[in-house]
Every structure is written in C-alpha cells, then in structure tokens.
N, C-alpha and C positions, 0 to 999 in steps of 0.2 A: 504494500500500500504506500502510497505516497501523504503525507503529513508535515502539516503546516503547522508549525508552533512558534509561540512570541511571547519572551520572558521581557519586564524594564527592570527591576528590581533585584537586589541581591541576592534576600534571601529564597524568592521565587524562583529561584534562579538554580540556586542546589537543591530546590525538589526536584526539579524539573532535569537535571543535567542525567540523574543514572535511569528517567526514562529513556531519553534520546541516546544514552548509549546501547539499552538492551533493545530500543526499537532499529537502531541501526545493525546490531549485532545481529538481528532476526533476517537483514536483510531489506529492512523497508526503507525508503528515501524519508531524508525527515529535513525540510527548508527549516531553518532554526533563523528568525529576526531576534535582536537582543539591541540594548542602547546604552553607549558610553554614557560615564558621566563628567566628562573632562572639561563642559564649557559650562557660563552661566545657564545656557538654556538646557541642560540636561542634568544639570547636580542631582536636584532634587527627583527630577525623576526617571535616569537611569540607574546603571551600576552592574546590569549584568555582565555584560562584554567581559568585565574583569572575571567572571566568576567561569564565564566561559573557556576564557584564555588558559584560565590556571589549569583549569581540568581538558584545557588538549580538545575543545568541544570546537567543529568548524559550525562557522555560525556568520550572519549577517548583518554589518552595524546600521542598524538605521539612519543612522545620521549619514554615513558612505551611499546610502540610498535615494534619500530624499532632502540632505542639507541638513540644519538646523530650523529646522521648521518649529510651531508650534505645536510639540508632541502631547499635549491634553486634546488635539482638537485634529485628527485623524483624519483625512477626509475621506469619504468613499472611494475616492478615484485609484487612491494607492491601495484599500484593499481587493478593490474590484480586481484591481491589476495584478496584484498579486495571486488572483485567486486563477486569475486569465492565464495564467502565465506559466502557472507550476500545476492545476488542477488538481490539489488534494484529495484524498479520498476522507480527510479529517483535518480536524482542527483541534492544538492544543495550547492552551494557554495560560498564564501562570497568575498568580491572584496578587497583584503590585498591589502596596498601599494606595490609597485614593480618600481625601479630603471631601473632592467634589461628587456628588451624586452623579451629574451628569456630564462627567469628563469621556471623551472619547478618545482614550489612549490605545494602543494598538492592540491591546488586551480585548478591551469591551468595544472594538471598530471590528474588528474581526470575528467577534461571538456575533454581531450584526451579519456580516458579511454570511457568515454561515448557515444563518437561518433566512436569510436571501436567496442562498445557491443551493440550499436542504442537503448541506454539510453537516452530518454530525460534529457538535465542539464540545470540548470537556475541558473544564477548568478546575487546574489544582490548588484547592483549598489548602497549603500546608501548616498553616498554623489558628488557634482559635480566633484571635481577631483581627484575620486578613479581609475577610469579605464583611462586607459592608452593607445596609440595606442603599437597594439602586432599583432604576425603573426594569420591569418587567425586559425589554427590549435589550437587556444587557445580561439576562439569563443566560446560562451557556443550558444545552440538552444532559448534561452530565455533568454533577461535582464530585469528583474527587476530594474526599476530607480526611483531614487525619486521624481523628478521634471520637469517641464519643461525644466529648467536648464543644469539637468544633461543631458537627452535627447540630447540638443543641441551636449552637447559638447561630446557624447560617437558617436554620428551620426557622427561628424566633424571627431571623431578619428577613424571611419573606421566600426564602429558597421552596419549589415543591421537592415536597418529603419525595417522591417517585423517583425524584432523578438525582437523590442525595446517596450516596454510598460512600463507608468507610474503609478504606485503603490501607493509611497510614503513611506516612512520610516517610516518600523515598530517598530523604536524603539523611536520615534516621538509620537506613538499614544497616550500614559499617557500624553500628555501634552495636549488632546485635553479638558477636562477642566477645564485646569487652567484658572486663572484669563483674561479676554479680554479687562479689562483696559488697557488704556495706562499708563506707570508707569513713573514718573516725579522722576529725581535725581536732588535737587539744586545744584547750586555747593559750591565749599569749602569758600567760604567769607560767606556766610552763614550757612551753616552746620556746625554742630557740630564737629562731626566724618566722615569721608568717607573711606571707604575700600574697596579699589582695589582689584583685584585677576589676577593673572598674571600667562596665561595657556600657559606654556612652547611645543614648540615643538620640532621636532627634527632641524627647522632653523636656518644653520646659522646665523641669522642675530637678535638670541635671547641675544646674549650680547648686542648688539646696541639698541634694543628694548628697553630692560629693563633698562640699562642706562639712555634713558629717562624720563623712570619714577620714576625711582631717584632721578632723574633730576627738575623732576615736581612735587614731592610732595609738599603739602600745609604742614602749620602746623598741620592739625590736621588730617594729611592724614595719611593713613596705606597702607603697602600691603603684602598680601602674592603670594607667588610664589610656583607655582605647575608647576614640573618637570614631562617633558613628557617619559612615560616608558618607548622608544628606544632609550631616550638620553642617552648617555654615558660618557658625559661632566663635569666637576667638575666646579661648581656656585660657590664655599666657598669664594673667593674673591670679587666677584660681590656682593652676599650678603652680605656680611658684612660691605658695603660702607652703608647700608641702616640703621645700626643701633636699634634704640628704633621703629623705623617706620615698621619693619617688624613685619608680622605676622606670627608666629610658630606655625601649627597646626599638629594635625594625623588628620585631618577630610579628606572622601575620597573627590575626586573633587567635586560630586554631590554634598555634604553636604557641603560645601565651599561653592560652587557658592548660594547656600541659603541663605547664609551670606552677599553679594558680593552687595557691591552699584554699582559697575561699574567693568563690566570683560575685560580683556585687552588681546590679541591673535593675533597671525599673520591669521590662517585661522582654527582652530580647529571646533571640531564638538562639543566642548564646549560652543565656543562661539555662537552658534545656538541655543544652550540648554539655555542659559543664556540668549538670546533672548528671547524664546516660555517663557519664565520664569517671563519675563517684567523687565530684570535686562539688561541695558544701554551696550550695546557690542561695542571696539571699534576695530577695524580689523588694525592692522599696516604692511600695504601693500606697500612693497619695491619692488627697480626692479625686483627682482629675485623671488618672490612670485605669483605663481599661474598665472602666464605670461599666459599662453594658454589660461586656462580659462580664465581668464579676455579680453581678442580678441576676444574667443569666442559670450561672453553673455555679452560684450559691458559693462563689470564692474565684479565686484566680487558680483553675489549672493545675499549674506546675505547684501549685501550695497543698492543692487540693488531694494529688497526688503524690503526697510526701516527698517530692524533689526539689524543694526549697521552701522556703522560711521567708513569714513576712515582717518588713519592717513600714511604719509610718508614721513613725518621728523619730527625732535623736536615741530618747531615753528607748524606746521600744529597742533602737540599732544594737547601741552601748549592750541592754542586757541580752542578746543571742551574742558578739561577742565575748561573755562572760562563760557560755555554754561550751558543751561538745556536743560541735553539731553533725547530723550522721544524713547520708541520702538512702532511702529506700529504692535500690535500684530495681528492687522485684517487683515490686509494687507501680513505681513509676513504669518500667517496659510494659507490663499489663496493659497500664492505663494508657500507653502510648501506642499500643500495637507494634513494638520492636523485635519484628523478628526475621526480619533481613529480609522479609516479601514484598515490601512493599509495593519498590517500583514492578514488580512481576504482577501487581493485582491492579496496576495504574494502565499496565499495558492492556491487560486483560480487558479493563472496561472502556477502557477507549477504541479498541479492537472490534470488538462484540458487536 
C-alpha cells in the first residue's frame, strides 16, 4: 500500500517514527511530510525533521516544499496535490499540539483531504492530552490512542467511541525490557550526589517551577535544565541564580535523563520516559496544568498510575524530596500498555 503520513511536532513525531519503519519494512511506500523548526515561522510549530533525522527516517521538509508559508492555514491546493501526486491508499497523521480549534495544519488539512478523496486516515493519539476538542471536519476515520486514559479523555472531547481504539504508544515499545524493578532514590541526607533534570516546557509556570528547585536544592544537589524546543523564553537569569549546582550538558534529553536521579516536569512525555526508565518522576501540577485532563481521569495519569509524584507548591516539592521515592514500573507498563506491540497494532489498524 502506499501511505501518506504528516508529523509537525516532536513528540508526535516518535510515535509515529517505528510505524513508518515497520510499514516500510513490510514493504509499503510511506511519503513521510514532517516540519523544521529552525525559523521564526516554524518554532512553535514544527520540530519533527529533527526527530526524523536522528532516527535515519527519509522524510519531506515542508518548508523545502512549499517555502515558509503560513503552516496553521494549509491550503487545499497543496493537499489536493499531494494526494494527486503520490495517490495513497491511507493517511496517517500525528496529533501536534494545537491552541486553535480551527487551525488547519497539515495534520487536520489532510484528515480533510481524506475524507474528500474516501481515504481512510488514522491519527495517533500518543499521549492523554494531545487531542483537543475540534470541529467535526477535523475527525480522522481512526484514532489510535494510547491508553485507557487517553481514550477517556478524546471520548469526553467529542471523538466517536467507534473509531477510538487502544494501541498504545509506539514509541513506548523499546522500553518494554527494561528493567521491572522498582528503582529506590535515597534522599539527599544520605546520598552523596543527587541530580535532578529539569524538562522545560512550553508553561508558563516554568519560572515558578524551577524556582523551586532552586529553592530546594541540598548540598550536594545538582540540576540541569533542559529547555523545551517551542520555548522561546530567555532562562539566563533564572539560571544563573543556580550557580556551581547547575549542570551544563550537550547531552540530548534521552541521554540526560540516563543520568537523572530524579526528573522534574510539569507534564512532558519525558517524564513518562523517565518513569518506564525507573528514574523517580515528579509532575508539578499547578492550576492551570492539564485542568481537563485531570477532571477527566480523576488525577493526572502518570500520578495516577504510580509513575510519578505530584507537587503544587514549594512546601508540597521540599516534603517528596524528604522521601524515598520509588516508580511502580509494573503497574505503570499495565496502565500504559508497554509491551513492545505497539507500533504492530498501529499498523494493524490503519491497514485493516
């Protein structure tokens, strides 16, 4: 079969990659569109190219395609053309963050385009609060989601239950055997060394975060701070309150959080990694974080699923630092569906 898929987004980006390896390994053609984020007009809403590159993935820069266009606003003509040109047998597409209800980025231009041309399209929901309530018109015929979780809450936002199916995230699978201890972090009265890792997003509410742990460090605490690709924010004053205690790496995130005695994040799909990892997640969840979701599923998720620890204010941070904190990684893979099928049941439904 031939298959059209279109990632913007990073983290969409590694669901999405070890489908297109194992639909290519199958033998199927797969046109793979993806988008830098190297200029003003793409920061905020590319990033996969990079995720492509790294993983050896041939793929399509939109921007080499079409210029610098205005990528929220799609026009029919480029996916018509595209559809003209390569004639897919499908469409697959990745679930990029989205502010606007009625953005028509190449994600939700092409689930149009497919139910134009009576294109089956399947889009991968990889994490719970990816998808967003949008108009009808931007349905794909197939979601792919990863959890229970998600499920809930893409149901709640409007998705039909028929065409909702759990998967599980294919970029999840590599973890399925790692370690299934439980991984014990002492804390700092005892330990020697402890080094945080502090996965920036694009929240507001990453000056107040990280403040705290500033705030909080021990003596013989460290942290580094890894800045999230759509931020656009200048840290140099924050960091610098931190002193000898920061840690100045080039290591990419993955190879950090390797490092990482305890990761520190508002809701990143880091800090789930850093879970499935056995490395101590603590999730700092303020009012304004992941609100929906957390009404939905009766907590955040990864808290919910004993793979990290909520903090929401200082004193809350300060006493889980005081603790030993442990990840339930049996528990979590359950609740996560970790069991290295993923991308084989993503094939499968999108196939079908």
């Amino acid at each position: 079969m031939k298959i059209l898929a279109a990632v913007r987004h990073p983290g969409p980006a590694e669901a999405v990659v070890p489908v297109i390896k194992l639909l290519r390994s199958q033998g199927h053609q797969v046109i793979l569109l993806g988008l830098n984020n190297n200029s003003i007009e793409t920061k905020t809403l590319g990033g996969s190219v990079s995720i492509f590159n790294r993983n050896n993935i041939g793929h399509i820069d939109m921007v080499d395609m079409v210029g610098n266009s205005d990528f929220r606003k799609v026009d029919s003509k480029v996916t018509n053309s595209l559809i003209d040109k390569y004639k897919p047998d499908r469409i697959l597409v990745g679930c990029s963050t989205q502010e606007e209800k009625l953005i028509r980025c190449i994600e939700n231009s092409l689930i149009i385009a497919g139910s134009d041309y009576s294109i089956p399209t399947l889009q991968l929901v990889e994490m719970w609060g990816c998808w967003t309530s949008r108009p009808e018109i931007f349905y794909p015929d197939r979601f792919a989601v990863s959890d229970e979780f998600t499920k809930k809450v893409v149901l709640k936002r409007g998705a039909p239950k028929k065409r909702v199916k759990i998967t599980g995230n294919p970029s999840f699978d590599v973890f399925h055997n790692c370690n299934r201890s439980q991984n014990l972090i002492t804390n700092s009265q005892s330990a020697n060394t402890r080094d945080f890792v502090y996965i920036g997003q694009v929240s507001p509410d990453n000056f107040t975060t990280f403040d705290w742990v500033l705030k909080s460090l021990g003596t013989n605490d460290r942290v580094a701070f890894a800045k999230h690709p759509r931020d656009l924010r200048n840290y140099d004053s924050l960091l610098s309150q931190a002193g000898n205690k920061l840690l100045v790496t080039d290591l990419s995130n993955d190879d950090l959080l390797k490092q990482a005695d305890v990761c520190l994040t508002h809701s990143s799909t880091m800090g789930v990694k850093a879970s499935l990892l056995g490395i101590p997640t603590i999730n700092f969840i303020l009012d304004n974080d992941q609100v929906e979701v957390r009404q939905i599923c009766g907590g955040l998720p990864l808290v919910l699923a004993e793979g990290s620890y909520k903090a929401d204010s200082l004193e809350a941070f300060r006493n889980l630092l005081k603790q030993d904190l442990v990840v339930n990684q049996s528990k979590l893979r359950s609740s996560l569906n970790i069991d290295g099928m993923s991308a084989v049941r993503v094939v499968d439904y999108l196939l079908s």
